[in-house]
ZAMARGU-4260 file (C-alpha; in steps of 0.2 Angstrom, whole numbers, plus 5000, padded with zeros to 4 digits):
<rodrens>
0) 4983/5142/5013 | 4966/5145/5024 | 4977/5155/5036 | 4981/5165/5022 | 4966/5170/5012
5) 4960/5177/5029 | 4977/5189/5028 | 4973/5194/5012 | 4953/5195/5015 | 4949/5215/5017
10) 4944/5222/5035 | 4925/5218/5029 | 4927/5201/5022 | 4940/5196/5036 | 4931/5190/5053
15) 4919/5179/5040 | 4935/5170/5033 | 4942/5168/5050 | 4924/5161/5055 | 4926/5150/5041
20) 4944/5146/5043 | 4940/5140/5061 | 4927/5130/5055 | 4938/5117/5044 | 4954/5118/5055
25) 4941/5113/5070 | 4935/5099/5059 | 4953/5093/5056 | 4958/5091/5075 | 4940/5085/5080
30) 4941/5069/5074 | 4960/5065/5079 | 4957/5072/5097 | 4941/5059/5099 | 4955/5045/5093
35) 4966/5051/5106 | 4954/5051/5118 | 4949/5035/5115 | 4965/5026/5115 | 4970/5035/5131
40) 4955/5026/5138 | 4960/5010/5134 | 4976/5010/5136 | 4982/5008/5118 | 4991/5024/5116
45) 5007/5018/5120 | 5006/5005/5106 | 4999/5019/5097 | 5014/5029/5100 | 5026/5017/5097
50) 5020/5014/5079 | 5017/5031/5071 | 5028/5040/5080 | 5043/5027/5085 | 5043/5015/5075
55) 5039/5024/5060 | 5053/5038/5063 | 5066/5021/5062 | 5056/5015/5046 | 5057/5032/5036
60) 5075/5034/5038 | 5081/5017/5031 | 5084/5022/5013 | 5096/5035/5011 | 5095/5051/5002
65) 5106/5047/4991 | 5095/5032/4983 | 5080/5042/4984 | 5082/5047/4964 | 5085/5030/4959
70) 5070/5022/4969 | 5059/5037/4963 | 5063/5035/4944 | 5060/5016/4945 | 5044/5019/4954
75) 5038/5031/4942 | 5043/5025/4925 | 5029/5016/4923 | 5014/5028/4931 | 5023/5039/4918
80) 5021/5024/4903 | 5002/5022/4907 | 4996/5037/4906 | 5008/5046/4898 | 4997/5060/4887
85) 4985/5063/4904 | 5004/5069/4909 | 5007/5080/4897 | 4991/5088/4898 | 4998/5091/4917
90) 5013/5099/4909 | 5002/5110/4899 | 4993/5116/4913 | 5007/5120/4924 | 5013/5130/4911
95) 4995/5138/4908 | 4996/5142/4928 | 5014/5151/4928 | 5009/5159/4910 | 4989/5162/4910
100) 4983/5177/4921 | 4967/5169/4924 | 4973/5155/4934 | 4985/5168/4945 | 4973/5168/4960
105) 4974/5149/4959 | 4993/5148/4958 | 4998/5143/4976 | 4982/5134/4979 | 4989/5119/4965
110) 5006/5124/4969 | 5004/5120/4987 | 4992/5105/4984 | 5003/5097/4972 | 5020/5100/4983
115) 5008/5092/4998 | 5004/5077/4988 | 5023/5075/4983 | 5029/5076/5001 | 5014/5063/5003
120) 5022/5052/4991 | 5042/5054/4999 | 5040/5049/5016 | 5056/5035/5019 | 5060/5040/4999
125) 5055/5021/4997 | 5041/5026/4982 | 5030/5010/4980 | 5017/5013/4966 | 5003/5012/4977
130) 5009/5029/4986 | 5007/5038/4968 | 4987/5040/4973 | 4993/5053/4983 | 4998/5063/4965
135) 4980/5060/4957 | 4971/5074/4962 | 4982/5088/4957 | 4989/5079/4941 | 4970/5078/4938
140) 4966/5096/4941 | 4982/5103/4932 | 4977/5090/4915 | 4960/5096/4916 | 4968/5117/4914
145) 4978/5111/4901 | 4964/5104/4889 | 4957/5120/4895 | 4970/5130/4891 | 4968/5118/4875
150) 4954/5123/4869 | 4955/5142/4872 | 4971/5140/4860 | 4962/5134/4846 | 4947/5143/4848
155) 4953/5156/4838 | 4955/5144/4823 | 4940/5146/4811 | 4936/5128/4806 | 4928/5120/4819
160) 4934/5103/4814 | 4952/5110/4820 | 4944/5118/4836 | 4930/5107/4841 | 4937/5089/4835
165) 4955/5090/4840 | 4953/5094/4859 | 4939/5081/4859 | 4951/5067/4850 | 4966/5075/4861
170) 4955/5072/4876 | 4947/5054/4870 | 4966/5050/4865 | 4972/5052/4885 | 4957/5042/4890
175) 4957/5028/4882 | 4976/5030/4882 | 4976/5026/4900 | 4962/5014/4901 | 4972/5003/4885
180) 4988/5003/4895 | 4978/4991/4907 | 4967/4981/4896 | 4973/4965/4901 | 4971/4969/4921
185) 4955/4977/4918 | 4945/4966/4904 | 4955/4950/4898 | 4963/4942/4915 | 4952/4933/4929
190) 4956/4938/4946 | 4969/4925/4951 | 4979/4931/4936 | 4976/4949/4940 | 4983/4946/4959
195) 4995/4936/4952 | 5003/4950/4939 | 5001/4962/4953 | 5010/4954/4966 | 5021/4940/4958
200) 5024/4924/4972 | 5015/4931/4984 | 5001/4917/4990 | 4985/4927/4984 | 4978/4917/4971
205) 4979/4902/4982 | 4973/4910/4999 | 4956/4904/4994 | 4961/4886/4995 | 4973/4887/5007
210) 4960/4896/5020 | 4947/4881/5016 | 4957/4871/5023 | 4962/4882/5038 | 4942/4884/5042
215) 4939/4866/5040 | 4956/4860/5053 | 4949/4872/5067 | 4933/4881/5075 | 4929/4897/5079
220) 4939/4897/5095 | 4956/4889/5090 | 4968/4904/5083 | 4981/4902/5070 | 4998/4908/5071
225) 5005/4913/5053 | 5026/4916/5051 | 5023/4927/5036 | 5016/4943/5029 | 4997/4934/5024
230) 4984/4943/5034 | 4973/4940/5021 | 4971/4921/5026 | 4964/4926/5042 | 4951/4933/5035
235) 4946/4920/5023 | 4946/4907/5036 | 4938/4918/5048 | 4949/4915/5064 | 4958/4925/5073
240) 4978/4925/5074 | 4989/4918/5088 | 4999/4938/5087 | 4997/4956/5084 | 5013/4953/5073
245) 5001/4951/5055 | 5015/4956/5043 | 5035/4950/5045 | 5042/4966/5039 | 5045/4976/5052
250) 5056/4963/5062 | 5064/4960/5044 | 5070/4977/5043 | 5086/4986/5052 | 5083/4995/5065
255) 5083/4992/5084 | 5065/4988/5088 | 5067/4973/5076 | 5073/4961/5090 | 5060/4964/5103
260) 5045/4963/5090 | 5052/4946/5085 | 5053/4941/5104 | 5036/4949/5106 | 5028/4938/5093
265) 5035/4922/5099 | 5028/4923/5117 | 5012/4928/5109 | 5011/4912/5100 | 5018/4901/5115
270) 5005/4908/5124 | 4990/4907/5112 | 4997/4889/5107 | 4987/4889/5090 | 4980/4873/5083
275) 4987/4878/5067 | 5006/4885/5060 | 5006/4893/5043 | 5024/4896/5039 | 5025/4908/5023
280) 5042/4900/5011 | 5040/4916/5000 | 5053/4930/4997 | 5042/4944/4996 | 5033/4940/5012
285) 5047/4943/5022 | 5058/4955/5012 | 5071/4947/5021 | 5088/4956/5023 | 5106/4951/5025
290) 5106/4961/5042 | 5091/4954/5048 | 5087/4946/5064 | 5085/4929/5062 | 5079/4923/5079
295) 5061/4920/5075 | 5070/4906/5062 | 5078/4899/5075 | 5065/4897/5087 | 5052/4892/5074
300) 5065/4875/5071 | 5062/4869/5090 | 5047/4874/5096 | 5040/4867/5077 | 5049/4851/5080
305) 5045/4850/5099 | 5025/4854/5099 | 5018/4852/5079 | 5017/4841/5066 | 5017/4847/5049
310) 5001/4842/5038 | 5000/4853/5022 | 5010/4859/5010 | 5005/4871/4995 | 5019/4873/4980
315) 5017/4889/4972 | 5024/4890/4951 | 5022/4908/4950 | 5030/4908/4932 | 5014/4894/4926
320) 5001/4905/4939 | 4999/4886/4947 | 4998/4878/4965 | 4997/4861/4971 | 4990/4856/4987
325) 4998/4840/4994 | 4993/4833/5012 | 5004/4825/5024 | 5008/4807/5015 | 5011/4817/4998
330) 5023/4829/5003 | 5039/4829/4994 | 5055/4835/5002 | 5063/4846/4996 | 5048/4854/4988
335) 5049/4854/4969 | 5045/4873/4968 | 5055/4891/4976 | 5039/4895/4985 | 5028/4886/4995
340) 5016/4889/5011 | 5017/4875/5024 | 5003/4872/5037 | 5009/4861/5055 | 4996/4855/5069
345) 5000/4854/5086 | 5001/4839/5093 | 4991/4833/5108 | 4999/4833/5123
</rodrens>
């Protein structure tokens, strides 16, 4: 779009756009040259390689074209439920852009941000509600011509109860619309709740606890290897983990560099030896499938059995938003719950 104001600049304007063109596009590529730069240097660029370029061309081509719609509709049902008048205020504004001469020489300007914000949104057509961020912008630009285009309808209207008043309760209506949608998120739940809603059996709300207890088995130099997707229990216990591998879905998925990253995080762990194993029994932080690799499992039953002893258990009722924390002697087998985070010590030679 820069590239192209400069075509359509006359000879006099011209050499300024292109000055100005050459700015931004310079301060694009400055940045990520310095990154390359610097992880040529130290000798992560093959690493860096492998994941945004390798890796991530196996990992956007996993869910066919033909599933995109499905997965998109699911995806977007409810961003289109929560804020569902801030939408159609969109909807006016793309038809003010198309119909309204006064927005002409902004047309391919929204039309080329909102198709870039789409394409943001596609990549592996796997749509998770976070990656709808990407739509704000533009959906917020084009609402914001449609109450424009809003107002100037009415404005011919003699009572200004009907052409002040309406837009304004139109525009409080889409507000508060969205902000209502999540009252109980935003004013009513208390953080664990709010974590637990978000993210169902996901450990979250228990990764305070759980992370205590981490801190106070270990100091600052013993590492902790974790079989699961739970970086966030580093960070709590402040200590640092036994392997690179911080999330398990990757070597869940399938593709070919699944088997290697598996074998990559075991002799990481072998070699590191942590003092503590958290071993993650939750669905969602594996996303395991029925094609996956399963050697990690395997391995984790022998070296486990051979080397650690297993001291903790948390029980996670997801349904009731409730843990129990039971140390060794207490521990019931099998547990009494679906998920459950388990916490082993190597033994002392």
């Amino acid at each position: 779009y820069a590239l192209a104001l400069v075509w359509k600049a006359n000879n006099s304007a011209r050499s300024r756009q292109f000055q100005k063109t050459a700015v931004l596009l310079c301060s694009f590529a400055t940045p990520v040259l310095l990154m390359m730069v610097y992880l040529i240097n130290t000798g992560a660029f093959p690493s860096f390689f492998f994941w945004t370029i390798q890796y991530a061309s196996v990992y956007a081509t996993q869910v066919p074209l033909s599933d995109a719609p499905q997965y998109f509709w699911g995806s977007f049902q409810p961003q289109l439920r929560s804020m569902l008048l801030l939408w159609l205020l969109a909807a006016g504004g793309c038809i003010a852009v198309l119909a309204d001469s006064q927005w002409r020489q902004r047309r391919w300007l929204l039309a080329g941000l909102f198709a870039a914000s789409l394409l943001a949104v596609a990549p592996g057509f796997f749509f998770r509600p976070h990656y709808f961020v990407f739509l704000l912008p533009p959906v917020s630009i084009l609402a914001g011509i449609g109450f424009s285009s809003f107002v100037q309808m009415l404005s011919p209207v003699g009572s200004p109860l009907v052409s002040r008043s309406l837009p304004s309760l139109v525009a409080s209506a889409a507000i508060v619309g969205t902000i209502g949608s999540h009252a109980d998120v935003l004013f009513s739940y208390p953080p664990d709740q709010v974590a637990r809603v978000a993210y169902g059996g996901n450990p979250f709300p228990e990764s305070i606890h759980l992370a205590q207890f981490l801190h106070e088995r270990t100091s600052d130099a013993d590492r902790i290897g974790i079989l699961g997707s739970e970086p966030q229990l580093l960070f709590y216990s402040r200590r640092r983990a036994a392997s690179k591998y911080i999330y398990m879905y990757p070597m869940m998925e399938n593709h070919a560099f699944a088997l290697s990253m598996q074998e990559e995080k075991i002799v990481q762990i072998e070699a590191a030896q942590p003092r503590l194993l958290v071993v993650v029994n939750v669905t969602p932080s594996w996303l395991q499938q029925p094609q996956s690799e399963t050697l990690l499992f395997q391995w984790f039953d022998t070296y486990a059995a051979k080397h650690y002893t297993l001291i903790a258990r948390m029980e996670i009722n997801a349904a009731q938003n409730k843990h129990r924390f039971f140390l060794r002697d207490e521990i019931v087998h099998p547990p009494l719950t679906r998920h459950w985070v388990d916490v082993f010590e190597r033994r002392t030679p």
